[in-house]
C-alpha positions in Angstrom: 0.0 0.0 0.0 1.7 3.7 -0.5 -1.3 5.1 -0.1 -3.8 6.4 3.2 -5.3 9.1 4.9 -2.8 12.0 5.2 0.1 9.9 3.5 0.9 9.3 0.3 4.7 7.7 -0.6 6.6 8.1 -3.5 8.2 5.3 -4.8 7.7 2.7 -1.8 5.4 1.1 0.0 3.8 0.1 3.5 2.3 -2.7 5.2 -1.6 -1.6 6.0 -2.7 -3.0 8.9 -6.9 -3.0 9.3 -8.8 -3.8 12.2 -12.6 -3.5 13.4 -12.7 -1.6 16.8 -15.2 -2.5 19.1 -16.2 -0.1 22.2 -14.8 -2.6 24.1 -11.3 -2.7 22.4 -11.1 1.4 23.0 -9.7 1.0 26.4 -7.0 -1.2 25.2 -6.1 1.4 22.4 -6.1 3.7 25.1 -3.8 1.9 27.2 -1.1 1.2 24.6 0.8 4.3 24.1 0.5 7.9 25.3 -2.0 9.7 22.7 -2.7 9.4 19.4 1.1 10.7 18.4 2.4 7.8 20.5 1.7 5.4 17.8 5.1 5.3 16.4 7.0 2.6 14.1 9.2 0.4 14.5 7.4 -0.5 18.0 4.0 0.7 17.2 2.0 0.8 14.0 1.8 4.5 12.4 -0.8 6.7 11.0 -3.7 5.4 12.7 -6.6 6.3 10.6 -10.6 5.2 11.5 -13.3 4.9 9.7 -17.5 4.8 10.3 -19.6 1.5 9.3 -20.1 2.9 6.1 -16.7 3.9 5.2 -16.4 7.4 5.7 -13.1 8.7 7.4 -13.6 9.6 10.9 -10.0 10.3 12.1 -6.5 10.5 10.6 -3.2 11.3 12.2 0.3 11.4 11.1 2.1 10.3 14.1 5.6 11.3 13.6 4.5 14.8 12.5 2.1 14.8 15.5 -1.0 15.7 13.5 -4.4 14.4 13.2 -8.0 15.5 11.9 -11.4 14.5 13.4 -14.2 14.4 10.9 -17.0 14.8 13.2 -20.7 16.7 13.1 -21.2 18.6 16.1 -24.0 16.3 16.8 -21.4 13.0 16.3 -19.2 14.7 18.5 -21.8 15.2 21.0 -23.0 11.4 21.1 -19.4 9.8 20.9 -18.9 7.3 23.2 -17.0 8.7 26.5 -14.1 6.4 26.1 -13.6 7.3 22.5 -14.2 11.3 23.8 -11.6 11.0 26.2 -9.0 9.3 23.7 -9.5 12.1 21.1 -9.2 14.9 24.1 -6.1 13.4 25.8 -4.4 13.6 21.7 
């Protein structure tokens, strides 16, 4: 792959990992590294990125440049689960 949310490379290529979260595996996310910008390789995987059920990007991050986007209606933010609200916040 050499191509996801945020990142695009030029003349290599990246393994993509995908994975279904589950409320339930939040905390776990939570737990792994410090923030969102903690994800980094070779000991984490990079770039998180997730998406809704019906494919739409809900977040993005670049880890090593310590950015990220939320693509969230005020009214999706509102009804996030508090987990997943505290995750984003402590980013």
């Amino acid at each position: 792959m050499s191509e996801w949310p945020g990142t695009l490379l030029l003349g290599h290529s990246a393994r993509l990992y995908v994975f279904d979260v589950k409320p339930e595996s939040i905390g776990i996310l939570c737990d792994a590294v410090a923030g969102l910008f903690g994800w980094l390789a070779p000991e984490e995987p990079e770039d998180l990125a997730f998406y809704r059920s019906d494919g739409g990007l809900l977040l993005e991050s670049i880890a090593h440049e310590a950015d990220a986007r939320v693509h969230l209606s005020r009214d999706e933010w509102e009804n996030l689960p508090a987990t997943l609200k505290g995750f984003l916040n402590a980013c």
